[in-house]
C-alpha positions in Angstrom: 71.8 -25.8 -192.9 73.2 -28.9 -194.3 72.1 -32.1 -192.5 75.7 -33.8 -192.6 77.7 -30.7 -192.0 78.6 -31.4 -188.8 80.9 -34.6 -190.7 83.2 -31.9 -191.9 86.5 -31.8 -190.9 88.7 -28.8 -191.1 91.9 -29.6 -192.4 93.2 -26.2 -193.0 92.8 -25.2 -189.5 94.5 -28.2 -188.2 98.0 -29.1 -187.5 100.0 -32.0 -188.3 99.3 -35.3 -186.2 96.0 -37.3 -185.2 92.8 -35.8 -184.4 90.2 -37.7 -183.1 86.0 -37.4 -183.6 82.8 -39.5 -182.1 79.9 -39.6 -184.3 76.7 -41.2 -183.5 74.7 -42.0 -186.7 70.7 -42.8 -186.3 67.7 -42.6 -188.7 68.1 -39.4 -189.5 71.8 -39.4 -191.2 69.8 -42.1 -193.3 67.5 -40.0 -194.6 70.0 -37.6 -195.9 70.9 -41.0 -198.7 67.1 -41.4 -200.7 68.4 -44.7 -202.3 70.1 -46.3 -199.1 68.4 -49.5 -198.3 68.8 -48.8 -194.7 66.6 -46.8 -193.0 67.5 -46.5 -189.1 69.8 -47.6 -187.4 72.3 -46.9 -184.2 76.0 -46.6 -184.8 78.7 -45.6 -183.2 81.7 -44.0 -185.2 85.0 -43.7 -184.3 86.8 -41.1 -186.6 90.8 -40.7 -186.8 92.4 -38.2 -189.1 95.9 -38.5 -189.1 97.4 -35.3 -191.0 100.7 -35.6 -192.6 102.2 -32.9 -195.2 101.9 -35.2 -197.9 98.5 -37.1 -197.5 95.9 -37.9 -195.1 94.9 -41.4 -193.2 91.4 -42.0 -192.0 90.4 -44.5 -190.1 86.9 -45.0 -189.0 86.0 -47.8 -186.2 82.5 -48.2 -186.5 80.0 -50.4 -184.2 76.0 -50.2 -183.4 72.8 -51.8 -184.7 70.8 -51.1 -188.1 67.1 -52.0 -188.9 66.9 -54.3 -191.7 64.2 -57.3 -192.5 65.3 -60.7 -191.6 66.1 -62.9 -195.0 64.2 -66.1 -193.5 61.1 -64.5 -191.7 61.3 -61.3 -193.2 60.4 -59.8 -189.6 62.5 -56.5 -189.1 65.4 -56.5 -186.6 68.5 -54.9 -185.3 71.6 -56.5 -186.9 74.3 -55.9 -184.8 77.7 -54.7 -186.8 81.0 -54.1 -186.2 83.9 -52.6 -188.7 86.9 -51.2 -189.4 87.9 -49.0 -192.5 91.1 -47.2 -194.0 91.0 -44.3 -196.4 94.2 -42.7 -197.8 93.6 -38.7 -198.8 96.4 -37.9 -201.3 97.0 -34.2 -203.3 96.1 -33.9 -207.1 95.4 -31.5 -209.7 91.7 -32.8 -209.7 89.3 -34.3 -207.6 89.0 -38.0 -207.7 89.0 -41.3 -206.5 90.1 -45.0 -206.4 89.5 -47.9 -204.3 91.1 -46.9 -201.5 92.5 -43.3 -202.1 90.7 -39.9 -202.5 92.2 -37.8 -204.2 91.8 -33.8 -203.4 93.2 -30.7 -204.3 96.0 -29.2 -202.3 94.4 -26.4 -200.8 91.1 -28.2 -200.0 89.9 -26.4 -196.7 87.2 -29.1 -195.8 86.6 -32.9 -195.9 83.3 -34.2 -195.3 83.3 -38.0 -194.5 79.8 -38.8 -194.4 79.8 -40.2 -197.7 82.2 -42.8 -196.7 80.8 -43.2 -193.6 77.4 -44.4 -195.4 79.3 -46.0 -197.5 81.3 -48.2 -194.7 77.8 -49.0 -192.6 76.3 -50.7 -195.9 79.7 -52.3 -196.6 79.7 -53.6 -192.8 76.0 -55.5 -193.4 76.0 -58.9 -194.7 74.6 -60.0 -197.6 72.6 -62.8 -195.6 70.9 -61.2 -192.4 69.1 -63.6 -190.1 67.9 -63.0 -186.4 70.8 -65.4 -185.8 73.4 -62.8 -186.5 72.0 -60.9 -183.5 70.9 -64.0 -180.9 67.7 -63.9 -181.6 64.7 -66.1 -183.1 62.8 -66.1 -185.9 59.3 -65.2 -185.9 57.6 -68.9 -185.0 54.3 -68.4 -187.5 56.7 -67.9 -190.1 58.9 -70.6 -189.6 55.9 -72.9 -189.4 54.6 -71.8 -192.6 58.1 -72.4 -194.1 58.2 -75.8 -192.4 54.9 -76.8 -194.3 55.6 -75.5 -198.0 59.0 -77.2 -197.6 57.4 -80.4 -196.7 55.2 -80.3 -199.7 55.7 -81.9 -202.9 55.3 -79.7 -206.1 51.9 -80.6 -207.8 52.8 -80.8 -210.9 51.8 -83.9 -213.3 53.8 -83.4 -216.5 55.3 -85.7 -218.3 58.8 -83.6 -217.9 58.3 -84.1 -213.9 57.0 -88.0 -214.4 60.1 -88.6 -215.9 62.2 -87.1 -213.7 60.9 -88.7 -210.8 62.1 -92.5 -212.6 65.1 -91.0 -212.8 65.2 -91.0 -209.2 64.2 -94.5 -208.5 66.8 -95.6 -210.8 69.5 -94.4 -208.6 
């Protein structure tokens, strides 16, 4: 059985109006995406499908926690995110898609959204992730050590950085 199968919506069986699904996505939906750089995580997803005769609107609401390493300390932590994403399904002759449309056939009977819902999580981390995004503090050892290598002057005693240095006292 397919591990994200149960992200499939059936549109054929459905009538026209919104529909509403919960999805809670952890470690494991993670592992089903080799190359994602996130590997756990806890998040909430709120699915609407809104079914009109001429195109689909999804809208997913998303909010949890994923696991990621800390970009000063490098200790792992859970970074707390919040999102909300659009997604227009339109009817072609082929499958494609753009931006912000899909693109499906007609009689498409399914729509699995767990593609986009990867997609949306990685889209809803920053590129900079600190403990401070979640109220918390960096590992102390670390930050000491960072203190101290800040604090000390490069040792280098060419005459490139000699020279340099009288441009500074010229100032």
């Amino acid at each position: 059985m397919d591990a994200l199968a149960h992200f499939t919506i059936p549109v054929s069986g459905l009538h026209n109006g919104s529909h509403e699904y919960d999805f809670r996505i952890d470690g494991s939906f993670f592992q089903c995406f080799p190359e994602s750089p996130i590997k756990d995580g806890n998040v909430a997803v709120h699915f609407i499908f809104d079914k009109q005769s001429d195109m689909y609107t999804l809208t997913f609401q998303l909010e949890g926690t994923v696991r990621t390493p800390c970009d000063r300390c490098l200790e792992e932590f859970d970074l707390p995110i919040e999102d909300d994403q659009f997604l227009l399904v339109k009817f072609d002759e082929k499958e494609w898609e753009d931006a912000e449309i899909i693109y499906i056939l007609k009689d498409t009977p399914r729509l699995n959204v767990a593609k986009y819902i990867y997609e949306f999580i990685n889209l809803a981390v920053p590129i900079a992730k600190t403990h401070d995004d979640a109220d918390e503090d960096c590992d102390p050892e670390m930050l000491k050590f960072l203190q101290q290598e800040s604090e000390e002057e490069p040792n280098i005693s060419s005459s490139v950085w000699e020279a340099l240095k009288g441009l500074q006292n010229d100032n």
